[in-house]
Chimera marker file (.cmm) of the C-alpha trace (Angstrom):
<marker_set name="trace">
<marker id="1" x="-25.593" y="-74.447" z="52.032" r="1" g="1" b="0" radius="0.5"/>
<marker id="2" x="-23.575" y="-77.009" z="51.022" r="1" g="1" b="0" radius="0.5"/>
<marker id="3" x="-23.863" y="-78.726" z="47.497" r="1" g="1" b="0" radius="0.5"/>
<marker id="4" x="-24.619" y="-82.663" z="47.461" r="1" g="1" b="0" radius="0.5"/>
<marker id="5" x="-23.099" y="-84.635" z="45.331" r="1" g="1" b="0" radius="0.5"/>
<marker id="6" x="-26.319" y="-84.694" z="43.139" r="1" g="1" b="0" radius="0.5"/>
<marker id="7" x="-25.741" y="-81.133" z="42.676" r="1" g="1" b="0" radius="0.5"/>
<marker id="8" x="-22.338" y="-81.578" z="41.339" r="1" g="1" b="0" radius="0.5"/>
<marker id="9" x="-23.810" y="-84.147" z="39.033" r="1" g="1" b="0" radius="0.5"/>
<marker id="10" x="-26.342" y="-82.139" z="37.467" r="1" g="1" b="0" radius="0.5"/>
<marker id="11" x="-24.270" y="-79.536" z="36.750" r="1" g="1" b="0" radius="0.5"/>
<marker id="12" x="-22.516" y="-81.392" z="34.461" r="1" g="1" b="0" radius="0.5"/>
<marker id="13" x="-24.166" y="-84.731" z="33.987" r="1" g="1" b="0" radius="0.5"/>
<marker id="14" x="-27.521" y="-84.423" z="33.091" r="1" g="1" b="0" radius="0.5"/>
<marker id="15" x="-28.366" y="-87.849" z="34.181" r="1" g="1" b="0" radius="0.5"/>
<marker id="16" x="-27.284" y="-90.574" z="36.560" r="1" g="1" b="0" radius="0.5"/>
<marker id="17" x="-26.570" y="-92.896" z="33.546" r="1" g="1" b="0" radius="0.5"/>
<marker id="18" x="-24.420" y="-90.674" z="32.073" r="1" g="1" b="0" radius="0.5"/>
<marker id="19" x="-22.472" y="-90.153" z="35.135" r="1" g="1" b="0" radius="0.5"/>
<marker id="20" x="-22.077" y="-93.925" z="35.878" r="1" g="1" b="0" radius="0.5"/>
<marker id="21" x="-21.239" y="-94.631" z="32.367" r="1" g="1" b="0" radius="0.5"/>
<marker id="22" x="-18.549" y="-91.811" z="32.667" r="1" g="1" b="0" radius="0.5"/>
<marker id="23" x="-17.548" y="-92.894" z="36.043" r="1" g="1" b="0" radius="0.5"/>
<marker id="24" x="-17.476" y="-96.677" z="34.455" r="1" g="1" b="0" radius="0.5"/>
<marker id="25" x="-20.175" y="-97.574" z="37.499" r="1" g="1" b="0" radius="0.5"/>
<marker id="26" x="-23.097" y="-99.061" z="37.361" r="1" g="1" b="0" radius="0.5"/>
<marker id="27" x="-26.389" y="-96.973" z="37.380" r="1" g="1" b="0" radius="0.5"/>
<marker id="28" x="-27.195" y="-98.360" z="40.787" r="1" g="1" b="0" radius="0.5"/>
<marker id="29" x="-23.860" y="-97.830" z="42.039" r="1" g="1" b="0" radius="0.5"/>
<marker id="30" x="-23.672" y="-94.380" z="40.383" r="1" g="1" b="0" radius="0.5"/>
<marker id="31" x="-26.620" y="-93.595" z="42.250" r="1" g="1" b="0" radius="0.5"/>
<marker id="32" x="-25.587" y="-95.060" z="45.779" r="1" g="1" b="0" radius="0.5"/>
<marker id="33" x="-22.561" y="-92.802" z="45.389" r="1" g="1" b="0" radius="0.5"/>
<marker id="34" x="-24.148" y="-90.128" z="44.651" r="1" g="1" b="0" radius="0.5"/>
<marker id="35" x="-26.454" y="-90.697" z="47.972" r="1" g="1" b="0" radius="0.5"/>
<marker id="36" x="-23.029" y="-90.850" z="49.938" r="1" g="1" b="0" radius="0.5"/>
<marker id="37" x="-23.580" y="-94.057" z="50.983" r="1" g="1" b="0" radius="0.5"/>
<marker id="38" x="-20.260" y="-95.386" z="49.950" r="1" g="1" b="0" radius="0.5"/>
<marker id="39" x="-18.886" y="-92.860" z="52.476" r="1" g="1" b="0" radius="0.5"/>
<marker id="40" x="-16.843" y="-94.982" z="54.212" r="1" g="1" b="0" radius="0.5"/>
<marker id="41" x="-16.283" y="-97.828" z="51.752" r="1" g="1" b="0" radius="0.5"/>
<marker id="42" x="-14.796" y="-95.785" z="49.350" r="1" g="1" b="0" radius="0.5"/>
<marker id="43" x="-10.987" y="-95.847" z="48.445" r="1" g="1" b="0" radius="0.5"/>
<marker id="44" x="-8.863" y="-92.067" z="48.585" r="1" g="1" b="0" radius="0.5"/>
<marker id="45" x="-8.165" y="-93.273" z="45.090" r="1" g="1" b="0" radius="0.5"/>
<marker id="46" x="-11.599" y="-93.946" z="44.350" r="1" g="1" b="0" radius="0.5"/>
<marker id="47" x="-12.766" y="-90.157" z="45.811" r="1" g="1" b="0" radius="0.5"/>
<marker id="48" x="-9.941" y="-88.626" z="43.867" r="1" g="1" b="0" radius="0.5"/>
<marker id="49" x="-11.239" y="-90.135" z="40.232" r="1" g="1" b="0" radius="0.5"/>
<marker id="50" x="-14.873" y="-89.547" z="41.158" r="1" g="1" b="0" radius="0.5"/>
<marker id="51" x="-13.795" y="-85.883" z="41.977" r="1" g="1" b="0" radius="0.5"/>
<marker id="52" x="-11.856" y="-85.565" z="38.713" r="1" g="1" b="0" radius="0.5"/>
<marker id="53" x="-14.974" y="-86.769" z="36.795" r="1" g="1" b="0" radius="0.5"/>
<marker id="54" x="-17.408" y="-84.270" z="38.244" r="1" g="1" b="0" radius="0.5"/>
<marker id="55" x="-14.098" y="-81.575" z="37.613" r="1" g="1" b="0" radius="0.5"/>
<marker id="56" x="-14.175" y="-80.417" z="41.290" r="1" g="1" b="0" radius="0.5"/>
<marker id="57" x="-11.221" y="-80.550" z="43.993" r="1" g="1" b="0" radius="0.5"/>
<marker id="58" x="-11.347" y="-83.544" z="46.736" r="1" g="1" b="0" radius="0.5"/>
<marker id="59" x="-12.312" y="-80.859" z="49.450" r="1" g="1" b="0" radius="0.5"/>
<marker id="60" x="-15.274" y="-79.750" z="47.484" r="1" g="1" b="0" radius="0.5"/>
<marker id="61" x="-15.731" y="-83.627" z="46.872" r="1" g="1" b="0" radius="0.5"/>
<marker id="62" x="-15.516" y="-84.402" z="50.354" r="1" g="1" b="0" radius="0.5"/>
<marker id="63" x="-17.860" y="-82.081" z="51.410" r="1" g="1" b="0" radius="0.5"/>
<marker id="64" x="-20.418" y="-82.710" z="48.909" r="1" g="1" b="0" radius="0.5"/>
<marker id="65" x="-20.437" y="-86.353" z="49.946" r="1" g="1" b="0" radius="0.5"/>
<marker id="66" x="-21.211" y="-85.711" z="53.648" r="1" g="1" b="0" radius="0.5"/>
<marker id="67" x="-23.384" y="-83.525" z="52.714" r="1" g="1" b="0" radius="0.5"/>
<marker id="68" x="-25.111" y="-86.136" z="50.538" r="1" g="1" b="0" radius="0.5"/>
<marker id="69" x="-24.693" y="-88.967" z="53.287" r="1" g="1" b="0" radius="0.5"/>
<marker id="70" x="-25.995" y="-86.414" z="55.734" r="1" g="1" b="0" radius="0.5"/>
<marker id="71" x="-29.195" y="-85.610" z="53.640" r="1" g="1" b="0" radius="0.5"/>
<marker id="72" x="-29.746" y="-89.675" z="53.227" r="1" g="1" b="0" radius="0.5"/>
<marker id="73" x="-29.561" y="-90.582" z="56.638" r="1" g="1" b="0" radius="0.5"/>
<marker id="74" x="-32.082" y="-87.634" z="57.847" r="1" g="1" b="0" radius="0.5"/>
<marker id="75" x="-34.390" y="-88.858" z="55.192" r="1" g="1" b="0" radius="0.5"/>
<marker id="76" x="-33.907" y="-92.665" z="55.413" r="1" g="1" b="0" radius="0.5"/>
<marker id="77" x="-32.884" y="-93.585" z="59.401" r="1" g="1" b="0" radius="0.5"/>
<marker id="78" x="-36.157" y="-93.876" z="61.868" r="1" g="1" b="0" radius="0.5"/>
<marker id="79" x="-36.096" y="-91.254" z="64.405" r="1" g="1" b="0" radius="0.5"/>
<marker id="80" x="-34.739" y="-93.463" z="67.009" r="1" g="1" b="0" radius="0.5"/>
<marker id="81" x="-31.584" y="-94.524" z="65.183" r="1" g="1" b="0" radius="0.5"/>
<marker id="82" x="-30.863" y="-90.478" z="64.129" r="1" g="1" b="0" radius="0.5"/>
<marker id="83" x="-28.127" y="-89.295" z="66.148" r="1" g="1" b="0" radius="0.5"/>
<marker id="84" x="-28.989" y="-86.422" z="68.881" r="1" g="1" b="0" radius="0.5"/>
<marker id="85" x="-27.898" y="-83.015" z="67.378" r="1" g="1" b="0" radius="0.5"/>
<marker id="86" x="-26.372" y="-82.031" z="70.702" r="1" g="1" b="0" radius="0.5"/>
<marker id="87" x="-23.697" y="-84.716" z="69.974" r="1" g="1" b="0" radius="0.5"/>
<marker id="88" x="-23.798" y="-84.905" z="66.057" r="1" g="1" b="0" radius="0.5"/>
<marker id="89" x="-20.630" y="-82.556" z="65.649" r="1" g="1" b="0" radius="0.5"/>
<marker id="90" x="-18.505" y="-84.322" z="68.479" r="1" g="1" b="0" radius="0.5"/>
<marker id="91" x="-15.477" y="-86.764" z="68.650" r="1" g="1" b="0" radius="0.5"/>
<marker id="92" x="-16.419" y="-89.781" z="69.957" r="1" g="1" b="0" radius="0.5"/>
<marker id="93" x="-13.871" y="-89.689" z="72.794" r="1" g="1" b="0" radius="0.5"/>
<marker id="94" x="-15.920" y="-86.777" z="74.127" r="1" g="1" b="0" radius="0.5"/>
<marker id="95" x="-18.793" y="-89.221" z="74.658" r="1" g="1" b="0" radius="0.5"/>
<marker id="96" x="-16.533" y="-91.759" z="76.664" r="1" g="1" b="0" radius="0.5"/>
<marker id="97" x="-18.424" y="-91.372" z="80.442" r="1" g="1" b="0" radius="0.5"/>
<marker id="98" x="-15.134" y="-90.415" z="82.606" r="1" g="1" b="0" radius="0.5"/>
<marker id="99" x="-16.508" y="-92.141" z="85.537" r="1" g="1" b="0" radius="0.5"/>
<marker id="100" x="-13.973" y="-95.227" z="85.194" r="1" g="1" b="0" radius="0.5"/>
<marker id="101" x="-10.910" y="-92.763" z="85.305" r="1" g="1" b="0" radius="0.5"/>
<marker id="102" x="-8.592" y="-93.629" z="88.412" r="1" g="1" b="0" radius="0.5"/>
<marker id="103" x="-7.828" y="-91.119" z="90.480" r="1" g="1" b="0" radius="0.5"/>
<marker id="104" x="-4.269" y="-90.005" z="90.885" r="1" g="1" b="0" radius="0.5"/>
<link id1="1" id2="2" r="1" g="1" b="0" radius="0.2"/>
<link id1="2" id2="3" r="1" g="1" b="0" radius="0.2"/>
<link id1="3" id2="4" r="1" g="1" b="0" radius="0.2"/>
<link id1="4" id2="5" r="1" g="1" b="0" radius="0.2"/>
<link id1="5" id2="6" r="1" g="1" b="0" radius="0.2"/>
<link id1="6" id2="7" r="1" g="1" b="0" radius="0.2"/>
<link id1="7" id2="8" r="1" g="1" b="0" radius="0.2"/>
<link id1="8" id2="9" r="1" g="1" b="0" radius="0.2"/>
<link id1="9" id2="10" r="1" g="1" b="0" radius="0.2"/>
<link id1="10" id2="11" r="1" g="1" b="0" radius="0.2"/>
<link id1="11" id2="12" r="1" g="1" b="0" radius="0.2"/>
<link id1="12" id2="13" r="1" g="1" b="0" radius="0.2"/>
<link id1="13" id2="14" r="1" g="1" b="0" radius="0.2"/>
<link id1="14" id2="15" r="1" g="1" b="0" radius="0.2"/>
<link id1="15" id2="16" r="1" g="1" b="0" radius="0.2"/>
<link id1="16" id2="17" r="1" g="1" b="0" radius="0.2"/>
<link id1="17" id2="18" r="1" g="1" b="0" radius="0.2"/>
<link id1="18" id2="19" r="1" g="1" b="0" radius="0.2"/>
<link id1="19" id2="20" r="1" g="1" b="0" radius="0.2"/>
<link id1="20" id2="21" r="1" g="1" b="0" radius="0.2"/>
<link id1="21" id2="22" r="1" g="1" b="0" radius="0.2"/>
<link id1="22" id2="23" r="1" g="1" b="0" radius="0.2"/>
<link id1="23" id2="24" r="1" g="1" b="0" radius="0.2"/>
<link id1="24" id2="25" r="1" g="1" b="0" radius="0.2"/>
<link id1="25" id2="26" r="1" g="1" b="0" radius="0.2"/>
<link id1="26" id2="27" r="1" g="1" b="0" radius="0.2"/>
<link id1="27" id2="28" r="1" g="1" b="0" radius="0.2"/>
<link id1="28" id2="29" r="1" g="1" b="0" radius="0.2"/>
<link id1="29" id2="30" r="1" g="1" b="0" radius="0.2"/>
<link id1="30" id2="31" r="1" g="1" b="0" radius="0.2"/>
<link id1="31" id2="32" r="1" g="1" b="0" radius="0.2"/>
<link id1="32" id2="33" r="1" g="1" b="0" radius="0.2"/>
<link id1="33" id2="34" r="1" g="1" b="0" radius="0.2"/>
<link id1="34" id2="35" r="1" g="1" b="0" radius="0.2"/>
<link id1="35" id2="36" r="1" g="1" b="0" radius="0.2"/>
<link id1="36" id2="37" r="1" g="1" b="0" radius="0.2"/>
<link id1="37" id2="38" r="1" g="1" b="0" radius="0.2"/>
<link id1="38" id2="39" r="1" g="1" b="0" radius="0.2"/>
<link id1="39" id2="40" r="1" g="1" b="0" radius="0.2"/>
<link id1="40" id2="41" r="1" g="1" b="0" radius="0.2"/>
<link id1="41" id2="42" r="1" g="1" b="0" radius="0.2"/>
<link id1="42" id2="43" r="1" g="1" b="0" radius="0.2"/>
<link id1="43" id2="44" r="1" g="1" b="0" radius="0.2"/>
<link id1="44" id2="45" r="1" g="1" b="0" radius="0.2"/>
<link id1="45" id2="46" r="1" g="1" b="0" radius="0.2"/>
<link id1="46" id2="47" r="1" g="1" b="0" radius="0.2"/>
<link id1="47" id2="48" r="1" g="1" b="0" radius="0.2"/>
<link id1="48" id2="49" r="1" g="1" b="0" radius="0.2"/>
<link id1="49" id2="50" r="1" g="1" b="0" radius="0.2"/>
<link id1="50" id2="51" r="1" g="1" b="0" radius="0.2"/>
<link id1="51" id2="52" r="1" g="1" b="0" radius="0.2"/>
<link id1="52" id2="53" r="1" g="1" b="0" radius="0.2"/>
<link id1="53" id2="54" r="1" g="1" b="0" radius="0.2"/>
<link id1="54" id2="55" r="1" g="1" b="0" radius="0.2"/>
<link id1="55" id2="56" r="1" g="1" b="0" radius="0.2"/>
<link id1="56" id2="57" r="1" g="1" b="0" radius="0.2"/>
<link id1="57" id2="58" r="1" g="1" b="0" radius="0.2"/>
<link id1="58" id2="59" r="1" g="1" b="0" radius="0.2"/>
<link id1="59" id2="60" r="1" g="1" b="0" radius="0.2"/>
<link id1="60" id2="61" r="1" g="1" b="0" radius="0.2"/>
<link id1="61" id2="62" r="1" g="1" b="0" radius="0.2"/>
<link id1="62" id2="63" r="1" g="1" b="0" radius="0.2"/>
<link id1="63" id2="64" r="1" g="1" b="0" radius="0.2"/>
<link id1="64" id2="65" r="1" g="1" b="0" radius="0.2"/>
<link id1="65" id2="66" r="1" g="1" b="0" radius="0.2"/>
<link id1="66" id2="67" r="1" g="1" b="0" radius="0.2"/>
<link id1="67" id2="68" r="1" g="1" b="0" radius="0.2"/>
<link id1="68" id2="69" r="1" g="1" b="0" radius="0.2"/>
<link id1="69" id2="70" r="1" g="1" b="0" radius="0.2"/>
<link id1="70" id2="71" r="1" g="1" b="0" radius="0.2"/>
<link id1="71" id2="72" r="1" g="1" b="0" radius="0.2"/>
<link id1="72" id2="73" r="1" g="1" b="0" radius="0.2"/>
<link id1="73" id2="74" r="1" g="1" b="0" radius="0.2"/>
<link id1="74" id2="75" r="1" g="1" b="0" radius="0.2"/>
<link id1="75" id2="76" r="1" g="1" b="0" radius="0.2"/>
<link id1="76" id2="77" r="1" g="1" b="0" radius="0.2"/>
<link id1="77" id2="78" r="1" g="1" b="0" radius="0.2"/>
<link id1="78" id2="79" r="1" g="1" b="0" radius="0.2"/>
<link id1="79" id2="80" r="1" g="1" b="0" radius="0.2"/>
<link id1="80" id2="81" r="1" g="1" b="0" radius="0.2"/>
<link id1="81" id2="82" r="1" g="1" b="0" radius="0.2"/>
<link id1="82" id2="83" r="1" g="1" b="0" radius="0.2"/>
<link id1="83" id2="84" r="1" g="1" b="0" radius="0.2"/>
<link id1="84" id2="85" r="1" g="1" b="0" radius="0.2"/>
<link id1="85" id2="86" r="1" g="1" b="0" radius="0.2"/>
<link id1="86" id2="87" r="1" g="1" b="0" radius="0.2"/>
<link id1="87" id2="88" r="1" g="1" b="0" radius="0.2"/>
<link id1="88" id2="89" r="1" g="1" b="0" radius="0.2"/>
<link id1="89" id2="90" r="1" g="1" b="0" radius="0.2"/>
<link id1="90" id2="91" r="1" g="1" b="0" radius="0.2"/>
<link id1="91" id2="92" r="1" g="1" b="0" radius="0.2"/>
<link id1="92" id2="93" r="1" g="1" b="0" radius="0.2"/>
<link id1="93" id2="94" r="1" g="1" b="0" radius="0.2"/>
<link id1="94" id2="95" r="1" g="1" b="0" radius="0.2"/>
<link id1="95" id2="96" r="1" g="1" b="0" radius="0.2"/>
<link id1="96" id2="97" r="1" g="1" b="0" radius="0.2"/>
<link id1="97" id2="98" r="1" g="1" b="0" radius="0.2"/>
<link id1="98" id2="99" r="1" g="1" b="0" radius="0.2"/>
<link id1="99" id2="100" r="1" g="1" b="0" radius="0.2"/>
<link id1="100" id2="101" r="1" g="1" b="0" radius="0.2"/>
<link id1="101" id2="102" r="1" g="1" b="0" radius="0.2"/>
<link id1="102" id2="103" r="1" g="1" b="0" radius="0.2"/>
<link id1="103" id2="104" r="1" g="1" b="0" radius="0.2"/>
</marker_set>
């Protein structure tokens, strides 16, 4: 299983204050960060120094934080709004219906 970004926290933070205070965050941005939720508002500059605070490379940053995201969204979205696991792992071009393609 993937680790979450809380689990990267706690192994060397042993509280969300102390990470946002090392991160120079807020406590409630420290913790929306750590919930992934600033997923796709977040700089590459901004990953990088978050991922040099917790000591761990981008990748293992990267991963941590959709695996954080992922773990919100399952526990926070209503059922209606979750997206299908059938199509969770696809591109969205593969969802495109093909039935406006001309034929040649």
């Amino acid at each position: 299983m993937t680790q979450t970004l809380q689990d990267l926290r706690k192994s060397k933070f042993p509280t969300i204050k102390a990470f946002a205070e090392a991160c120079g965050f807020s406590t409630s941005k420290a913790s929306t960060v750590l919930q992934g939720r600033h997923v796709n508002a977040m700089s590459l500059d901004e990953a990088r120094y978050i991922a040099n605070v917790l000591d761990v490379s981008f990748q293992e940053f990267a991963n941590a934080m959709d695996a954080s995201y992922a773990e919100w969204h399952e526990q926070n979205m209503p059922k209606t709004q979750r997206i299908p696991e059938s199509i969770r792992s696809k591109s969205p071009i593969d969802l495109i219906p093909l039935t406006n393609l001309r034929k040649v």
